[in-house]
Every structure is written in C-alpha cells, then in structure tokens.
C-alpha positions in Angstrom: 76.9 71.4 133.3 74.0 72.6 131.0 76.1 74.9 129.1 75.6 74.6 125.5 78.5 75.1 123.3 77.5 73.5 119.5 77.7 76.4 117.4 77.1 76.2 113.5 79.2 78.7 111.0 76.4 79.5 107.7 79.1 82.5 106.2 78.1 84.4 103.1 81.4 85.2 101.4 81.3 88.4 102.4 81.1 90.4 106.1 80.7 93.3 106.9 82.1 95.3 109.9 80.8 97.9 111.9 82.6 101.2 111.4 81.6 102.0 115.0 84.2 100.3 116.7 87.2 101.8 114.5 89.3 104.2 115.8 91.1 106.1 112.7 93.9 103.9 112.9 92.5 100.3 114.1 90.2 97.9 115.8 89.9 99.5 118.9 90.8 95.9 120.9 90.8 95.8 125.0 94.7 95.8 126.5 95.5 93.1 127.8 98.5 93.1 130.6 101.9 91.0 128.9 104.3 91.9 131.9 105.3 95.5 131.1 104.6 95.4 127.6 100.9 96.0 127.1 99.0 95.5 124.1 95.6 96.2 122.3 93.8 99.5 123.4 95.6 102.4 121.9 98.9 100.8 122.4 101.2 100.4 119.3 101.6 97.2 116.7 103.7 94.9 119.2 106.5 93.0 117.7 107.8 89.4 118.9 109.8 86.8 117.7 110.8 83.0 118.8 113.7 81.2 119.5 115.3 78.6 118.0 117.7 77.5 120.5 117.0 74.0 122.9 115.2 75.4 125.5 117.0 73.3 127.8 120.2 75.2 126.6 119.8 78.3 129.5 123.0 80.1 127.6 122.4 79.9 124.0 118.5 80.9 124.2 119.6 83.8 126.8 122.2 85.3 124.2 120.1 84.9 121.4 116.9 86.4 123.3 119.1 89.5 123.7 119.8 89.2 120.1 116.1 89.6 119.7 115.6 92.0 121.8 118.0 94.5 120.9 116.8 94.4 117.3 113.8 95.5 119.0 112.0 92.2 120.0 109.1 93.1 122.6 107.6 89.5 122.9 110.6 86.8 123.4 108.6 83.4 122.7 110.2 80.4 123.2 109.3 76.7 122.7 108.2 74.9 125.7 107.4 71.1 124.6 108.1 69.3 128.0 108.2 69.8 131.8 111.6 70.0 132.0 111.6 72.7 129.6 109.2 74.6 131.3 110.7 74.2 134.4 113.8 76.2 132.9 112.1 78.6 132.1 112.8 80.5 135.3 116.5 79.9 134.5 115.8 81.3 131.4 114.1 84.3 132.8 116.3 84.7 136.0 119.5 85.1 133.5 117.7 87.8 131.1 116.2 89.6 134.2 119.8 89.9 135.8 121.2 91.1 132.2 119.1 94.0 132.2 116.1 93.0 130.4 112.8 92.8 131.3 110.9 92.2 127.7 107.7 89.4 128.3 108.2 85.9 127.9 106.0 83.6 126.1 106.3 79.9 126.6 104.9 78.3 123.3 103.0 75.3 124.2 101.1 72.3 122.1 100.2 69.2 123.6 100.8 68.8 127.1 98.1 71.1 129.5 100.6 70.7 132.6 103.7 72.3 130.6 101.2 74.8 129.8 99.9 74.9 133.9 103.6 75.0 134.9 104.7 77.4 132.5 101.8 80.3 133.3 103.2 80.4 137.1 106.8 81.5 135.7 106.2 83.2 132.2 104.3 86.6 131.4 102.2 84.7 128.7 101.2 81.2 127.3 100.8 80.1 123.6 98.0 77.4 123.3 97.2 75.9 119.7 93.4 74.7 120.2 94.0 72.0 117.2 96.6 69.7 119.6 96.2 71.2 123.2 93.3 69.0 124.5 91.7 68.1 121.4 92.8 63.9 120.5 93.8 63.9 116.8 92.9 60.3 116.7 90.0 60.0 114.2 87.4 57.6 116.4 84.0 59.6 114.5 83.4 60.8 110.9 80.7 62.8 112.5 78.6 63.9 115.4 75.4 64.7 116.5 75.3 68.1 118.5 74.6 66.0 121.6 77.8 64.1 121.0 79.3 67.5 120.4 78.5 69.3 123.2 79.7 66.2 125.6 83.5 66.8 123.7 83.3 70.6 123.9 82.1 70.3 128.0 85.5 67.9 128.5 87.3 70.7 126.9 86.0 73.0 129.5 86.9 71.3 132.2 90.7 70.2 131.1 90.8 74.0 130.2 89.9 75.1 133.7 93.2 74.6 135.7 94.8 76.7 133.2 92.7 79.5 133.7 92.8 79.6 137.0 96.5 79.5 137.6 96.7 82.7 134.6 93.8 84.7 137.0 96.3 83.8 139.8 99.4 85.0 138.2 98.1 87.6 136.1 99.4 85.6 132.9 98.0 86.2 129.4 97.2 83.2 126.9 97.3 83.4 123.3 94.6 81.2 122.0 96.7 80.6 118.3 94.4 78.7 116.0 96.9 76.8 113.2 95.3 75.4 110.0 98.1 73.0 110.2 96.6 71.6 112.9 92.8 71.8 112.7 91.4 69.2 115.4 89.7 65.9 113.4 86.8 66.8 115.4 86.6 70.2 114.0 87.7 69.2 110.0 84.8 66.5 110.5 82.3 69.0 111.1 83.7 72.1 109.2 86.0 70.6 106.9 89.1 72.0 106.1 88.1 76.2 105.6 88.3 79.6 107.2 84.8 78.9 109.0 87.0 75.7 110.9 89.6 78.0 111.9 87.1 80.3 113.1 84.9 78.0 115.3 88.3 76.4 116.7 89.1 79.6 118.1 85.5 80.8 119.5 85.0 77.6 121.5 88.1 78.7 123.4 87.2 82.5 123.7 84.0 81.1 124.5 84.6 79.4 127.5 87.7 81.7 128.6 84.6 84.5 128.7 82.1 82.2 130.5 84.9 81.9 133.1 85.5 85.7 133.1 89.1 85.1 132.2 89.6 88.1 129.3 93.7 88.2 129.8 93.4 86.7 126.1 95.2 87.2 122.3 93.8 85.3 119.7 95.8 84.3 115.8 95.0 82.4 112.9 97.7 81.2 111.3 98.2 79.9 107.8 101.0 79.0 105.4 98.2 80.3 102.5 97.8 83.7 103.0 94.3 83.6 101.8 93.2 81.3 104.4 94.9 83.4 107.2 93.8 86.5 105.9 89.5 85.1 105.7 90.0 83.2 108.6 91.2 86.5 110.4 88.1 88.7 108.8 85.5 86.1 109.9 87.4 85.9 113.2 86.7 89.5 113.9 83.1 89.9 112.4 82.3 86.7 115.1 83.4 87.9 117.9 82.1 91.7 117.2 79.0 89.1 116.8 79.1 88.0 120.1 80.4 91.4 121.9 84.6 90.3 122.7 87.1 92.3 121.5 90.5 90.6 122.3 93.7 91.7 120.7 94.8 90.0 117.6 98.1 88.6 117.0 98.9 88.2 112.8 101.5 86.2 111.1 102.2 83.5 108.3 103.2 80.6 109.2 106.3 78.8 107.1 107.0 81.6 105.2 110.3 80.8 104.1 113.1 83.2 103.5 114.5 85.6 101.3 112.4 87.7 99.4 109.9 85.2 99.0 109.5 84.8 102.8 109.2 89.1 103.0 106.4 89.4 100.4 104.4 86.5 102.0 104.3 88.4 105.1 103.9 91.5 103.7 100.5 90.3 101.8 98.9 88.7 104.7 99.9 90.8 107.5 99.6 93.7 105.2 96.5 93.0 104.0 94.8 92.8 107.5 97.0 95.9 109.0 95.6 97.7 106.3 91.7 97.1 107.3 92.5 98.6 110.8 92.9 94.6 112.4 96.2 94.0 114.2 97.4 94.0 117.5 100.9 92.2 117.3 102.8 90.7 114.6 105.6 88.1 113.9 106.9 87.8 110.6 108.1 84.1 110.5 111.2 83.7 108.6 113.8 80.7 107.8 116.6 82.6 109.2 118.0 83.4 112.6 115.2 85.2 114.7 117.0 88.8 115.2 116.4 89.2 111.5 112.5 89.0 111.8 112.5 92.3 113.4 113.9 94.9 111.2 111.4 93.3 108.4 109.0 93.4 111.2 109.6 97.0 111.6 109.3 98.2 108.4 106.1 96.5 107.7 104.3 98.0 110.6 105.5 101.6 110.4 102.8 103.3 107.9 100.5 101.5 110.2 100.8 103.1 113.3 99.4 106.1 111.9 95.9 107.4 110.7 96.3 108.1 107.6 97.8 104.9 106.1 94.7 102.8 107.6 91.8 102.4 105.6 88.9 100.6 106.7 86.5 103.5 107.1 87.2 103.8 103.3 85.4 100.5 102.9 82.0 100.8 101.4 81.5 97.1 100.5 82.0 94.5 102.8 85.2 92.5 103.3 86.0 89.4 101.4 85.9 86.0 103.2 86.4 83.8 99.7 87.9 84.9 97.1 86.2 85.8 93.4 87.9 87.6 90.7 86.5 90.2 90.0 84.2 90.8 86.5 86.0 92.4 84.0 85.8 92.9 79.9 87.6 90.7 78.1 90.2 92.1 76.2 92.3 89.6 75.0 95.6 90.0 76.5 93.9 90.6 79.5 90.8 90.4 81.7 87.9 88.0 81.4 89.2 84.7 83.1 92.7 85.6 82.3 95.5 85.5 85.1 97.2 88.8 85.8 99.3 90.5 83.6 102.9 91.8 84.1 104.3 94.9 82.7 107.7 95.1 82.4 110.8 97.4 80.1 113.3 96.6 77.8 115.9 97.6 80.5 114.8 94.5 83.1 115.9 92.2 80.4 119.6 93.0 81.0 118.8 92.0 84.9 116.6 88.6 84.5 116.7 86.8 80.9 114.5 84.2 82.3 111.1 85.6 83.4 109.8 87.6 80.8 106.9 90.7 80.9 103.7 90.2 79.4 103.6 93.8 77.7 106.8 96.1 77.9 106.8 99.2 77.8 108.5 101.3 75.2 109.9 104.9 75.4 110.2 107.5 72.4 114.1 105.7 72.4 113.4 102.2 71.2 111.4 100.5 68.8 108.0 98.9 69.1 108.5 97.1 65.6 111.9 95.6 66.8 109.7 93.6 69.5 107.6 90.6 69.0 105.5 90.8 72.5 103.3 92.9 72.8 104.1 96.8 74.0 102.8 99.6 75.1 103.9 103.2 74.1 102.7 106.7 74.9 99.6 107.8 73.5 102.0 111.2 72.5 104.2 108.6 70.1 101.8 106.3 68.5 100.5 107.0 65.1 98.1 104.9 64.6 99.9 102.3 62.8 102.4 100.7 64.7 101.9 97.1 66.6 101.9 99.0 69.7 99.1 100.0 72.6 98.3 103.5 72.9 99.3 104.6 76.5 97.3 107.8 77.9 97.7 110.1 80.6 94.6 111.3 82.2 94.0 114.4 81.1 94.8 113.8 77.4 92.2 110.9 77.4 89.4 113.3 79.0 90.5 115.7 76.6 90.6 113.3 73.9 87.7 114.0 71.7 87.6 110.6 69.6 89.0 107.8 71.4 90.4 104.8 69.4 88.4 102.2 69.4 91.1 100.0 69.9 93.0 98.7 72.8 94.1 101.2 74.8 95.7 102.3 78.5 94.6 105.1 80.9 97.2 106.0 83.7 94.9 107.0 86.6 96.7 109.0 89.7 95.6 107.1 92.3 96.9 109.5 95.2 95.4 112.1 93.6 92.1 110.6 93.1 92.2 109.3 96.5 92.1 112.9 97.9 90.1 114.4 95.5 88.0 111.9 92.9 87.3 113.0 89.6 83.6 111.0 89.0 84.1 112.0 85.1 86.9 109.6 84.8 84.4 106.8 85.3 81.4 108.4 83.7 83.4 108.8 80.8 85.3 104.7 81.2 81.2 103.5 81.1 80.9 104.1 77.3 84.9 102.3 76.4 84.8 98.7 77.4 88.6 98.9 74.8 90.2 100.3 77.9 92.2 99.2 80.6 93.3 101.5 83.9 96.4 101.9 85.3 95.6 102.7 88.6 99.5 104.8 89.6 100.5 105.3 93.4 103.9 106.8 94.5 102.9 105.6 97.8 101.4 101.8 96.3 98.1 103.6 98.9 96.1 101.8 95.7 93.3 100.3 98.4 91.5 103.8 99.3 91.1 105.0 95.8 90.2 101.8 94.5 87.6 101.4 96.5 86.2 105.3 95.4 86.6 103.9 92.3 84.5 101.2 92.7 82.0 103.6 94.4 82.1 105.2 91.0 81.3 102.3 89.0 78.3 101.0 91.4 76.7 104.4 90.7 76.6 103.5 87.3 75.1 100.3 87.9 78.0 98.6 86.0 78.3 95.0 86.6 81.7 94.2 84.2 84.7 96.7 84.7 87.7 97.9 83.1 90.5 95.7 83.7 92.9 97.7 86.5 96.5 97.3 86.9 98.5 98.4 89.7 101.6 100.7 88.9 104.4 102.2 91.3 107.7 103.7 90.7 109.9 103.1 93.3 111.4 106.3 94.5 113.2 105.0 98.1 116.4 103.8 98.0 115.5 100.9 100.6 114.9 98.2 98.5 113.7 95.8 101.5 111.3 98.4 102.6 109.8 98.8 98.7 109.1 95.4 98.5 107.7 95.3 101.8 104.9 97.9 100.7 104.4 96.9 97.6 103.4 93.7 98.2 101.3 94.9 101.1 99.9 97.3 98.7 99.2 95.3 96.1 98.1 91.9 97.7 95.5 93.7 99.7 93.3 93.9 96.5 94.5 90.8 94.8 93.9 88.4 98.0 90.0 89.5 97.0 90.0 89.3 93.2 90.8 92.6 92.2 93.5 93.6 89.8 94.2 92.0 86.5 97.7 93.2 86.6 101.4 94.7 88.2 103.4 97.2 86.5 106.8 97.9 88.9 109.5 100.5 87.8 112.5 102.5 89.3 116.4 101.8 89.1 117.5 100.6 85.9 119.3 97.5 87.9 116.3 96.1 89.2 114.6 93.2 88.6 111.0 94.7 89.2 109.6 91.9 87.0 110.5 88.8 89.1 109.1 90.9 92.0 106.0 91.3 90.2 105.5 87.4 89.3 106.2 86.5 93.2 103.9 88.6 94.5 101.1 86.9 92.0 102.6 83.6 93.3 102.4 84.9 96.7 98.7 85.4 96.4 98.6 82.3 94.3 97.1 83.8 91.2 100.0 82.8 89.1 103.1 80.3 89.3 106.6 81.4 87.4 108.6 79.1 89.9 108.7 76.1 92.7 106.6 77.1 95.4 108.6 76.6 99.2 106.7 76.5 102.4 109.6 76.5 105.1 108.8 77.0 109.0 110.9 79.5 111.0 112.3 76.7 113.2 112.3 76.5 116.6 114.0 74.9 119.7 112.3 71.2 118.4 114.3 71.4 115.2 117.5 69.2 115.9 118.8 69.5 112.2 119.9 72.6 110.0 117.2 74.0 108.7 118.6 77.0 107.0 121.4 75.1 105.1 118.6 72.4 104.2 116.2 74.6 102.8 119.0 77.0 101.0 120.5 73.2 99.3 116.7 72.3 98.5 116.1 75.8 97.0 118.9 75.8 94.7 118.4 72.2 94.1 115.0 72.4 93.0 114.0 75.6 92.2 113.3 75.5 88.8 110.6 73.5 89.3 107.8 75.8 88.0 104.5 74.4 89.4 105.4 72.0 92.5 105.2 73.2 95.9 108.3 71.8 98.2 107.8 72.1 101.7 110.9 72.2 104.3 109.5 71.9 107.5 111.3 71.7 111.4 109.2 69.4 113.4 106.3 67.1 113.2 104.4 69.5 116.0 103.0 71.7 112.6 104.9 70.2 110.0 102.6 67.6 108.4 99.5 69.7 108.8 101.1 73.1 107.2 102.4 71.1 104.6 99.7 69.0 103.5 99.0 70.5 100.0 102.6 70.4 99.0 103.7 67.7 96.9 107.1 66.8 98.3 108.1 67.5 101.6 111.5 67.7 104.2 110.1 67.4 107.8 112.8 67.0 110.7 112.6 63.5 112.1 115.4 63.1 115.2 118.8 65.0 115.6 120.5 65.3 111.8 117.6 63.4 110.7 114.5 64.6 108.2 111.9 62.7 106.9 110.1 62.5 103.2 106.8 62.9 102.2 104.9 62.7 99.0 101.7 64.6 99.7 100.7 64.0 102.8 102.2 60.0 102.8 105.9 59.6 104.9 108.1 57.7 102.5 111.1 57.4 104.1 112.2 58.3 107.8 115.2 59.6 109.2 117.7 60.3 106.2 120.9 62.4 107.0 120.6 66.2 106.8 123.2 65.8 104.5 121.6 63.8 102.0 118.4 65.2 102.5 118.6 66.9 98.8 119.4 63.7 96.8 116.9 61.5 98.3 114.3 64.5 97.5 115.4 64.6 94.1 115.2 60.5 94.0 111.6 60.7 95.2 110.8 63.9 92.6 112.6 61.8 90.0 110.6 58.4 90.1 107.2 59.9 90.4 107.7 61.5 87.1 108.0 65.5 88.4 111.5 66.0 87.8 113.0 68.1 84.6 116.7 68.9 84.3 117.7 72.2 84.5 
C-alpha cells in the first residue's frame, strides 16, 4: 500500500470559513441514510439519546427506548460492549419493531471491531470512538518518525476495512465520534493533548472511509470542557472544507452532569456551534434518566431550525480556535485582565444570601448610600454626588452634551442595532475610554450585533475597547427554556473572549445571579462553586449513578474551586476526568473506584459509602473545609 496518511496540524488560532457553502440556516452537510430518519442536507437538527439499561436486559431497554422515543427521541443509541450484546440487538430491535416503532438504532461501540462488524448487519448505525477502537492505548513510543507513522495509520486501514464493507453491504451509517477522553497515546504523543489532536483523530478516519468511497459517515467531537469541544468542532469543519467532505456533524458534551448545571453546559457548547450554522444532530448528555434529555434537547434546537436565529453570515472575522480575552480599558471594577463581572438587584438578595453581585443595581426606590458595593443608578437619578455609577440610556448619552468623565454605563439595544446599526454610537464611544456598554437583548440574539459592533470599532482602527456586558430581561414564563438561551446566547461570545460581564433580570423570585456565576463557570472564566463532571451513564454502569452524584453534590458542594468528577465506567471515565482533582469512577456491580487526579487510590468501595471515603481522601490531602 503506497498511501500516505502522516498529516501535520500548524493552526493559527483563528479560521476562517467560507460563506459559500452556508445556506441561511446551516452548513449545508450531505444526508446521509440512518434507516428512515435522514440527516444532514436540508433535513432538520436530529435529536437522539442513549440508554442506560443492560443491554442484555431485551425488556427494560425496549420500555425505556419507547420512553425515549415518545419524548421525541429520533436516534435510540444503545451500548454495545460485547458480542453477546450485539447479538441482542436484533431482540432488541425485533421487540421495538413489533411495538410500533421504527426510530434508528445505534449500537455504541469502543473497543472490540467484531462487535462493531456484528452490530452494522443488524443496527441502522454504528458509533466508533477512533481513540480505543483499533488504536492500542499501551504507550510502547514517545514518538515517531512519519515512516513509523504511516506503517500504524496503514494497520488502521486495514482493521478498518471489514467494517466498511459490511456498512456498504447493509446500507449502515457509522459515526466516527472523536472523545478527548480518549485521545489515542499515539495521537497525544504527536499532538499532545489539544483541539488540533482531536482534529487529526477524526480525519485519519474520514480519510480513509473517503479513499474507500464509503461516505455513509457522521462525525463528533466530544468534550467535557466546552472550549475544547467547541475549537475542536470549528477546526473540524475548516479541515474537512480543506480537503472537500462535508459529512454531517453530530454535537454534544460529554459528562455534563445534571440539573441546571448540566442544561447551561450544553446549552454553551452546542449553542455556541448551532449558532455559527454547524450542527447536524445533537444529544444533550444528562445525569438523569434518558427521556428527560429530549424536552431540553428540544428547546435548545428550536430557534435553530430557522433563518433568522443563525448567524454565521454575520461573521466578519474569523472563528476562534483558542481562546483570548479580548482588549479592553481598564477601568477598575472591570476590564483589563479582570474576570467578568456580575450585575445583580437588591431584590435577588431575598432569593440567594450566599453569592453576591458585583454591582447592583439601584432604582429611584432604594438607596445607593445605604449600600457598601458598588451600584449603579440611572443616569436620570444621579446628581453628581452620590457613590453611585451613572447608568445611561442611549439616546440621553448621544444627546448628552458633556459627558462625565467619570465611570459611567451606556445601555446599547442590541436588537435594535442588530437590524438597523447606529455607526455614531461607536464614533462617539472612540473619544470615552470611562465607559462601559451594556449591550441589551429581549431575545439574548447579542452574537449578530456584536459582531456589527465590532465592525464599527475596526473602522476606527481601535485596538482596546469598551468593556461590554451582556443584559436580558427574561420575559417567558418557561424558566428551563430562559436559561437554555441565555446561556447559548451568552457563552457564544464568552467561549472566544468577549464580554467582561452578565447582567440577568425578570421575576422578583429569581435567582438570576447564581445563573449568571454558572454560566461564567460554565465557560470557565470564573469559579463561585465545586465544579462536577458527571457522565450520563449508560448500560456499563452497574451502580446508581444518579443517587451517587446527587449524595456527592450535596456532600461536597461548597467546595469553591475543586472540580469532582462522578463518572459510570472506565470505557471514558479516566480520560474525561483527567483534570479533575477527585474522582468517583464505577468499578464492578455496587462498586466505584477513587481517584486523586488522574492516580486510582482505592478500588471497589460500596456505592453506599462512596461519599465518606471521597470526603476521607478530600480530607487528608488538605482540600477539605467544613461547611
């Protein structure tokens, strides 16, 4: 075989995408077959889910794949670890088909390529992870030459081939699903552990799936981090536009976790991505029984199925593959190197004691001398003399004649400047470096008019800006739904270094300031509480991982700075979980393991005292503080 296969990633940190192959709503992606459930092309966002039933168990994973499915589940995926287990599949299959339902199966496989051989002749589609499927995670080199490469990437081929030809035979798809969890050595030797080694994993797949004329494909990056899925995602894209492929793209984060820190991590990432027109199918990956997923699924996808909510041919400068905060004035309370702000009322107190606002805001009704943090009142009440930010609307501050030359606000409309830009807003913002911009959305749309307004700003050859915060008043009564767009909203700027702040506000009973500090932690910009990275679970977890992760939540969860990982199964666990600094990581049946880091300390403690040992281990390595 005289193929050559080395390839060698030398990214900027920063792509750019040609608008030609946008439609006005996405990607424009080939379809690709999934039994009757097409997707890519002009087809809409797919949704899918897994099970978390023993695959083994025919009954249990047929009544909860209905489960799924009635939710509106149009992928049912389901883990596939063993021969046996693939050979039920047609059990599996048989029992949903004679129910009524005919939604695609996906048989998730890792290691073994004749579960994955087995399972294409019975399934609609197969999920292979490139990191573990033929790759040996058995460090024998710290390096190779392209020679030596090229000889591993050729034996890949050929175990690969079988595969491919039972799929062309049986018209089954395969969903080449990168995982930074588990990044082959061979590829973290050469790459190390980034975006670009999530990248090339992938193309040396699609690579020789192409060569072969096998195009039946999906392709994923997956990440715990939403950075890294999002950049691994943007690079995927640019690559293959590179090399002329333009296969669907499956989006999720991995080990999300639940709750409402689970929803705002897949809102950012998936979001984010959605939002530049990239998407094909999505799972949102949550620590709680899989007919949940889809509702939250739902909601996140809905603005996206339609024009005007996508905004990529809004995109003037190219897409962010690292991230870089952007350059902005210093102002003291915020900009310069600062971390974002929060802006918060006098109201929120009444709902959260604990996490406090940066700035409140104060109406005509209260006091700003009564306060000791610093607050910010309308521009209309301040008189010059109180401990208090002015707050200005937009057409009193262009109307303004003599600014103060003090610290000051400027509520900008962005849905108003998205549709018709006012350029004197920013001519005027050149000559007040005091000022910071309250960029205001009913719809939190902030990624369109940000961008104009950064179009501004280059045309003035400014190379420091104007702090921006991001404000929106919730006006829906769904609070699921708000916090699904906001965070989508908001995170799709701050995943590349733009805003310096997030003002929420709405119902007096809401906590709109915790939301704000956990979408910062989403994006990792800011930390107000433990950190949890929990997987989904699947049919290889044998213990309870719900209950586990809700007694390790309440256990631990205040915390502020460590990052606790509750993980199902050693398949992902280890590798998704390697920054964390404790972790939970099923074992055996009612048994979990404990790491510190990335080192096992102990294996197979009961389920049940799976909290007190992680406290023990938090305790005698000095990171434990009592509540």
């Amino acid at each position: 075989m005289n193929i050559i296969f080395v390839m060698k990633f030398n990214y900027k940190t920063s792509l750019k995408l040609g608008k030609h192959i946008f439609s006005a709503n996405r990607w424009v992606t080939r379809e690709v077959s999934i039994g009757n459930s097409p997707i890519g092309g002009k087809n809409p966002i797919r949704i899918q889910s897994m099970t978390n039933t023993p695959t083994m168990d025919t009954i249990a994973t047929v009544k909860q794949s209905i489960k799924m499915i009635e939710a509106g589940c149009e992928y049912v995926r389901i883990t596939t670890p063993t021969i046996k287990d693939a050979e039920n599949l047609i059990n599996i299959k048989n029992e949903l088909r004679k129910a009524g339902f005919d939604t695609p199966i996906i048989a998730d496989v890792h290691f073994n390529r004749k579960v994955a051989e087995l399972a294409a002749r019975i399934v609609e589609k197969v999920r292979i992870n490139p990191g573990n499927y033929i790759d040996n995670k058995e460090t024998k080199k710290i390096s190779y030459s392209d020679a030596e490469y090229n000889v591993e990437m050729e034996k890949i081929a050929e175990n690969i081939y079988p595969l491919l030809k039972v799929c062309k035979e049986y018209g089954t798809a395969i969903r080449i699903g990168t995982n930074h969890g588990s990044l082959s050595d061979r590829i973290l030797n050469r790459y190390g552990d980034t975006a670009v080694g999530m990248t090339a994993s992938a193309m040396e797949f699609l690579r020789i799936c192409k060569q072969q004329n096998f195009n039946n494909l999906i392709v994923s990056m997956k990440s715990s981090r939403i950075q890294m899925m999002v950049y691994s995602t943007r690079l995927l894209v640019e690559k293959m536009i590179s090399e002329g492929m333009n296969y669907p793209i499956h989006l999720g984060v991995t080990e999300a976790g639940d709750g409402e820190d689970g929803r705002i991590k897949s809102a950012a990432g998936i979001g984010t991505l959605l939002a530049e027109g990239i998407g094909d199918t999505i799972r949102v990956s949550l620590t709680e029984s899989p007919e949940f997923e889809i509702p939250v699924a739902q909601k996140l996808i809905s603005k996206y199925n339609t024009a005007k909510s996508v905004y990529f041919n809004s995109f003037p400068q190219p897409l962010k593959t690292s991230y870089e905060k952007r350059k902005t004035n210093d102002l003291g309370l915020i900009g310069g190197k600062m971390k974002p702000i929060v802006i918060g009322t006098l109201a929120e107190l009444k709902v959260n004691s604990q996490l406090k606002p940066d700035i409140y805001y104060v109406d005509k009704k209260s006091n700003p001398a009564k306060i000791k943090e610093p607050c910010l009142v309308d521009f209309s009440n301040w008189d010059g003399t109180l401990d208090a930010i002015p707050l200005f609307r937009t057409d009193e501050w262009l109307e303004e004649m003599v600014l103060p030359e003090v610290l000051h606000f400027l509520i900008i409309d962005a849905d108003k400047f998205n549709s018709s830009p006012n350029p004197s807003i920013v001519e005027k913002l050149q000559h007040h470096n005091n000022c910071v911009v309250v960029l205001e959305s009913k719809e939190a749309d902030f990624l369109s008019a940000y961008r104009k307004i950064e179009n501004a700003y280059t045309s003035f050859k400014l190379e420091v800006y104007q702090p921006i915060i991001f404000k929106i008043h919730q006006s829906q009564k769904d609070d699921e739904k708000f916090m699904m767009e906001v965070s989508a909203g908001i995170s799709s700027l701050l995943i590349d270094g733009f805003g310096d702040g997030i003002w929420l506000t709405g119902m007096s009973n809401k906590d709109y300031v915790s939301l704000s500090y956990n979408i910062l932690q989403a994006n990792h910009l800011r930390f107000s509480k433990t950190e949890f990275i929990a997987c989904p679970s699947c049919g290889r977890t044998q213990y309870n991982i719900t209950e586990v992760l809700q007694q390790v939540k309440q256990g631990t969860d205040h915390l502020k700075g460590l990052k606790i990982a509750v993980m199902g199964c050693i398949v992902n666990g280890p590798g998704e979980m390697a920054d964390a600094d404790y972790g939970v990581v099923g074992s055996q049946k009612g048994k979990v393991n404990l790491y510190k880091g990335k080192e096992l300390v102990r294996k197979n403690i009961d389920e049940e005292e799976a909290l007190n040992a992680l406290i023990e281990l938090i305790t005698i390595n000095d990171d434990w503080i009592p509540r």
